[in-house]
C-alpha positions in Angstrom: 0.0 0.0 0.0 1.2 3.4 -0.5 2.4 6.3 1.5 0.0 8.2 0.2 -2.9 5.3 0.8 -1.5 4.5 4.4 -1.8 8.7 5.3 -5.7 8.7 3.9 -6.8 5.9 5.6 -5.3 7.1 9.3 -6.8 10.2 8.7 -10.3 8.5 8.0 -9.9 6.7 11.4 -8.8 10.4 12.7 -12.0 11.5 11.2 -14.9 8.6 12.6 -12.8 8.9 15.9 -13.4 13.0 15.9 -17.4 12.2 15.0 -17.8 9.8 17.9 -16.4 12.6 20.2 -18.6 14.9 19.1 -22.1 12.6 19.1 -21.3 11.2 22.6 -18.9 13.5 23.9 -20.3 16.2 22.6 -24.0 15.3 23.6 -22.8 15.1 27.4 -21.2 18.4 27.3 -25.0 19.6 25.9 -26.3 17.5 29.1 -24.4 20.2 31.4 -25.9 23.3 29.0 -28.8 22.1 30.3 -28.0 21.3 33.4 -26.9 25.3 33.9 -30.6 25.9 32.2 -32.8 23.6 34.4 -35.7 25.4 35.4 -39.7 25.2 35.9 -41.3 22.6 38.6 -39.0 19.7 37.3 -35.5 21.4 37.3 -34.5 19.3 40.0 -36.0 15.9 37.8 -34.0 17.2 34.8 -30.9 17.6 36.4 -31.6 13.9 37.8 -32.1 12.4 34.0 -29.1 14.8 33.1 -27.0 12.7 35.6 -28.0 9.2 34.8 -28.1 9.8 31.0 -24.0 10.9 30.9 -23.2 9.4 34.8 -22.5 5.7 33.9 -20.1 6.9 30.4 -19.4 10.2 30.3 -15.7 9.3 31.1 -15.9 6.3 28.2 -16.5 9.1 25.4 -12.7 10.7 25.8 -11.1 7.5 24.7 -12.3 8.9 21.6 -10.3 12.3 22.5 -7.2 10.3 23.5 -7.8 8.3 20.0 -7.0 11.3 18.2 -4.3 13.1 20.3 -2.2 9.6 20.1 -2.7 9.1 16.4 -1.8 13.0 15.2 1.3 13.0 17.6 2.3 9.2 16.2 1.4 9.6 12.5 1.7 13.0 11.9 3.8 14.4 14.6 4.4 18.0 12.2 0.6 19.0 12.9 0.6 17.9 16.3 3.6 20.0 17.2 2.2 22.8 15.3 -1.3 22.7 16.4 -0.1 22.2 20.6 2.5 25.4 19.5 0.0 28.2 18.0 -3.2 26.8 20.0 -1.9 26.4 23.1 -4.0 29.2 24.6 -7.1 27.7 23.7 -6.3 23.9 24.3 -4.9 24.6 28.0 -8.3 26.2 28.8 -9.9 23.4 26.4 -8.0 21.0 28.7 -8.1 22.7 32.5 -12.2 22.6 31.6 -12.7 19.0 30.7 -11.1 18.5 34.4 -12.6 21.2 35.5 -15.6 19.3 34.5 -15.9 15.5 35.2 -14.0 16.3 38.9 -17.2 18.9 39.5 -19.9 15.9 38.5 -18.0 13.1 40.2 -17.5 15.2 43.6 -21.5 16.9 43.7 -22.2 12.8 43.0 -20.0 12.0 46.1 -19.3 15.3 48.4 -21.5 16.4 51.3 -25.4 16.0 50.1 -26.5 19.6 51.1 -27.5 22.0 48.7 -24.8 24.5 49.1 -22.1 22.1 48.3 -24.2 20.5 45.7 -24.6 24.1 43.8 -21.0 25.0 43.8 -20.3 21.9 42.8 -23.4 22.0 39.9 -22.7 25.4 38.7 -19.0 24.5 38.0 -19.5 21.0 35.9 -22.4 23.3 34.2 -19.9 26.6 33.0 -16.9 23.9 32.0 -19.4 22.3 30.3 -20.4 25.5 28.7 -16.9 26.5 27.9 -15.1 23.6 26.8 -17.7 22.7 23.1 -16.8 26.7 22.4 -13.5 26.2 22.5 -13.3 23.3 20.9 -15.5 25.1 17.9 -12.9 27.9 18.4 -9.2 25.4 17.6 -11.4 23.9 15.0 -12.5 27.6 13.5 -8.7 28.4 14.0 -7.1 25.7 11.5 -10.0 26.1 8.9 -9.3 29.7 8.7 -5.9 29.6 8.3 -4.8 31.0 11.6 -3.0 28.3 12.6 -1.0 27.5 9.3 0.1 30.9 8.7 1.0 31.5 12.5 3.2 28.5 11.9 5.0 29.2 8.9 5.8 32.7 10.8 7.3 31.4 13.7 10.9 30.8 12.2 11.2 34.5 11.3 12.8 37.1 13.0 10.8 39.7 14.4 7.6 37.5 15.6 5.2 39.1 17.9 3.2 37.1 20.3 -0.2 38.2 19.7 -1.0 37.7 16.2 0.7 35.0 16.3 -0.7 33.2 19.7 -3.8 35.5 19.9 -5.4 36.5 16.5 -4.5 33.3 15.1 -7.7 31.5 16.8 -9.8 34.4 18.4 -11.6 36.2 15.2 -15.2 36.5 14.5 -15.2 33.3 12.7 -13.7 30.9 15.1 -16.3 32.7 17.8 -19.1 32.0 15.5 -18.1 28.6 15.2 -17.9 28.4 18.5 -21.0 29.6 19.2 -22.2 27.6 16.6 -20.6 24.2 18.5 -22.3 25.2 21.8 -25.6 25.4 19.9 -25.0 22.2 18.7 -24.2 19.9 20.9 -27.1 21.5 22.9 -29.4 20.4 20.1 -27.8 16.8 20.2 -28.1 16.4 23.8 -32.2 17.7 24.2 -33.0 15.5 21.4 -30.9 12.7 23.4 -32.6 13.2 26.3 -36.1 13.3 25.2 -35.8 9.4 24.5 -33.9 9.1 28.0 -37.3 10.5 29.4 -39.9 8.1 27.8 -40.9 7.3 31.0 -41.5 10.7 31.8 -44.3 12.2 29.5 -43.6 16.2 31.0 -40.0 15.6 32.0 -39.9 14.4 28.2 -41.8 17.6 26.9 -39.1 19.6 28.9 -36.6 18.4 26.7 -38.8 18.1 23.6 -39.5 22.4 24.0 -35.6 22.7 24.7 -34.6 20.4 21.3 -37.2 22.6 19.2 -35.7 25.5 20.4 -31.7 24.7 19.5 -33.1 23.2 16.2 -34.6 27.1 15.2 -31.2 28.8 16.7 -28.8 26.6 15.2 -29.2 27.8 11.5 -29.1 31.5 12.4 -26.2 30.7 13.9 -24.9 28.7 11.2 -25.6 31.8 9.0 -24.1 34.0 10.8 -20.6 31.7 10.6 -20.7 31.2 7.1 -21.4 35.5 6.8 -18.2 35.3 8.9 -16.0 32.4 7.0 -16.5 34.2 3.7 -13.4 36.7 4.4 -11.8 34.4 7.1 -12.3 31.1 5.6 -12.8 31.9 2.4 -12.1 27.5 1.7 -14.7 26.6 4.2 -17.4 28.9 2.5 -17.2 27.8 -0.9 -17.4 24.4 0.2 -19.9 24.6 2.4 -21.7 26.4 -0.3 -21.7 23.5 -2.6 -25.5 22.0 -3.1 -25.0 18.7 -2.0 -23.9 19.2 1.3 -26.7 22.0 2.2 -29.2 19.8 0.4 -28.6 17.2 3.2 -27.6 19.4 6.4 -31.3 21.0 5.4 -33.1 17.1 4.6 -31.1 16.3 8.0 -32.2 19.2 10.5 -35.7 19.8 8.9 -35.8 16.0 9.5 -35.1 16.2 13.0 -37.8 19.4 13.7 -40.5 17.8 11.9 -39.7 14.3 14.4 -39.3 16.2 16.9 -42.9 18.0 16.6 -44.2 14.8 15.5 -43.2 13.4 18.4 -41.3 10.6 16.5 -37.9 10.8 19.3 -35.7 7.9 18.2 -36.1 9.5 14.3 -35.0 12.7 15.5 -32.4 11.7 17.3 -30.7 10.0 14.1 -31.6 13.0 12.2 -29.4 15.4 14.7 -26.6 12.9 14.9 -26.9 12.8 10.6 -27.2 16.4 10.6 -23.9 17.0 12.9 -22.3 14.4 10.7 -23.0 16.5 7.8 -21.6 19.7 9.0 -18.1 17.7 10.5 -17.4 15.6 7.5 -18.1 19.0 5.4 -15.8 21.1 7.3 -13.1 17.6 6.8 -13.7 17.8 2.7 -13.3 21.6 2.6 -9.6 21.3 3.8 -8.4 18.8 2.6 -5.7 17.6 1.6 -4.7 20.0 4.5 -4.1 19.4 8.0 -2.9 22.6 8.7 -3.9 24.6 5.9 -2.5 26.4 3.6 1.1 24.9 4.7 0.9 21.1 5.6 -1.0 18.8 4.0 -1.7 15.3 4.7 1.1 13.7 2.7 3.7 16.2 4.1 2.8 15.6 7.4 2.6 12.1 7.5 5.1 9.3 9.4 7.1 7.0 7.3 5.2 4.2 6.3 6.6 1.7 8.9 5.3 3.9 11.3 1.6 4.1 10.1 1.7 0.7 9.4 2.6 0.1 12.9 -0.1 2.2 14.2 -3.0 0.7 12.0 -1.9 -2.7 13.4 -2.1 -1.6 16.9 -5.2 0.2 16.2 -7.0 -2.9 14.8 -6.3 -5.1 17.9 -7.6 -2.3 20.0 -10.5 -1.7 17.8 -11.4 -5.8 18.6 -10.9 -4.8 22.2 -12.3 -1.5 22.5 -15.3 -1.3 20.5 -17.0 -4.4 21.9 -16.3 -3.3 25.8 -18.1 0.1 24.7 -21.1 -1.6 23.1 -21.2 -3.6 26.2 -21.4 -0.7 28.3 -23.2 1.5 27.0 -25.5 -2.0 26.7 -25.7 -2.5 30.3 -26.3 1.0 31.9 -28.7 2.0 29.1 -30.8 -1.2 30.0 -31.3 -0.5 33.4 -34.4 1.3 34.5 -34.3 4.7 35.6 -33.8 5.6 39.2 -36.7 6.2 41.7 -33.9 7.9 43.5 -31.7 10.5 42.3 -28.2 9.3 41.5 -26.7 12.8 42.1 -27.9 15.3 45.2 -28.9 19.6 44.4 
């Protein structure tokens, strides 16, 4: 097999690892959105379905994280090093707010049980889990747009200064929008989760239901509004994302998922919102490539020897036997049990 061979198909397995962060990752950092929102007579009953929905795997879903941090520092150690170099800014705060994060929902699971302690502990698993999908909207925004790859290439020269090059190379009014955009979405994914998680629950489920409708309506104005903003900043990402096919099924996918979700047809929605996020990951993948850091590195030029890859899609075959029937398993066994009369987590 070629080089050139061996570097697509890592980056394929780089790509379905990235998609399974953001439909289970992401939907559990959605579950803390609205777990910061819970309100009405049931805020404490949401909360509650919050907790057992993500409680039993939210720590399973950032193998998929791990995935692609191992594979872009083995096979293509050139992006890696200059991804963790400009972005270290936002990936720090990306990274000190995942922690931030699942140490706040295990310790208001376990600390003392009253309320103070249980709100401290609440509202800080709730902002990380605010913070952390906009940032990770932001380093994506920050390598579509070129920020990253022209920070890079400037680095060797004399003369450098540190805030365009560690600053404005990922904060602009596209990577925000994007961000934005990420928050909105994963808020989307997780109420459309969550209102099969509350079948047993015909109000706690409506809850949800009124919360999904409500992302699904915001999410395209936001989505405007970052395509308005990719057309000077991204100019690669608007043309493709332009093309007919791909809006032709981000619109099939999300009207899908409104008209299920009105219809009251949850399990149909839910693969419509997972379908629609698809869309709009895979679309931003075909717009760069064959850049991984565009417009300097691409795919081929970044890529390990062939021995190397090789090596890794061995090893990532015998852990794929290993890993993704333990996952099936567990998600199998906590998903089959019945939901709590008693809250698994105290407010």
């Amino acid at each position: 097999m070629s080089a050139s061979a061996l570097a697509i198909i890592v980056a394929g397995i780089a790509g379905v690892a990235l998609t399974a962060y953001l439909l289970l990752g992401g939907a559990d950092y959605g579950g803390g959105v609205w777990d910061l929102l819970a309100s009405g007579p049931r805020r404490t009953q949401q909360r509650e379905l919050i907790a057992h929905a993500i409680g039993p795997i939210w720590e399973a879903n950032h193998v998929w994280l791990i995935l692609i941090v191992v594979l872009l520092f083995t096979c293509f150690p050139p992006a890696f090093a200059a991804l963790t170099t400009v972005l270290h800014i936002p990936l720090t705060l990306l990274l000190i707010g995942i922690v931030l994060r699942g140490s706040a929902f295990t310790f208001r699971a376990y600390d003392a049980t009253h309320s103070a302690v249980q709100e401290r502990w609440g509202m800080i698993f709730a902002i990380a889990s605010v913070l952390a999908p906009v940032l990770l909207g932001i380093v994506v925004g920050a390598i579509a747009s070129d920020g990253v790859g022209t920070a890079w290439a400037t680095l060797g020269q004399s003369g450098v200064e540190f805030v365009p090059v560690f600053i404005s190379s990922w904060l602009n009014a596209f990577t925000v929008c994007l961000g934005l955009m990420t928050l909105v979405m994963v808020a989307f994914l997780a109420a459309t989760y969550l209102t099969v998680e509350a079948a047993h629950d015909r109000e706690l489920q409506n809850d949800f239901r009124r919360r999904a409708i409500i992302s699904a309506l915001v999410l395209p104005v936001i989505a405007y509004a970052t395509l308005v903003a990719a057309e000077p900043l991204a100019p690669r990402v608007h043309k493709v994302l332009l093309h007919l096919p791909i809006q032709i099924a981000a619109t099939i996918a999300g009207l899908g998922a409104l008209v299920a979700l009105w219809t009251r047809r949850f399990r149909v929605a839910r693969v419509c919102a997972a379908a629609l996020v698809v869309v709009i990951l895979w679309g931003w993948m075909f717009a760069q490539f064959p850049f991984l850091i565009p417009p300097v590195l691409t795919l081929f030029e970044a890529a390990a020897p062939p021995p190397t890859l090789r090596a890794f899609l061995g090893a990532i075959a015998v852990g794929f036997v290993v890993l993704i029937p333990s996952l099936w398993y567990l998600y199998g066994v906590f998903r089959g049990s019945p939901h709590p009369s008693a809250p698994e987590t105290h407010h």
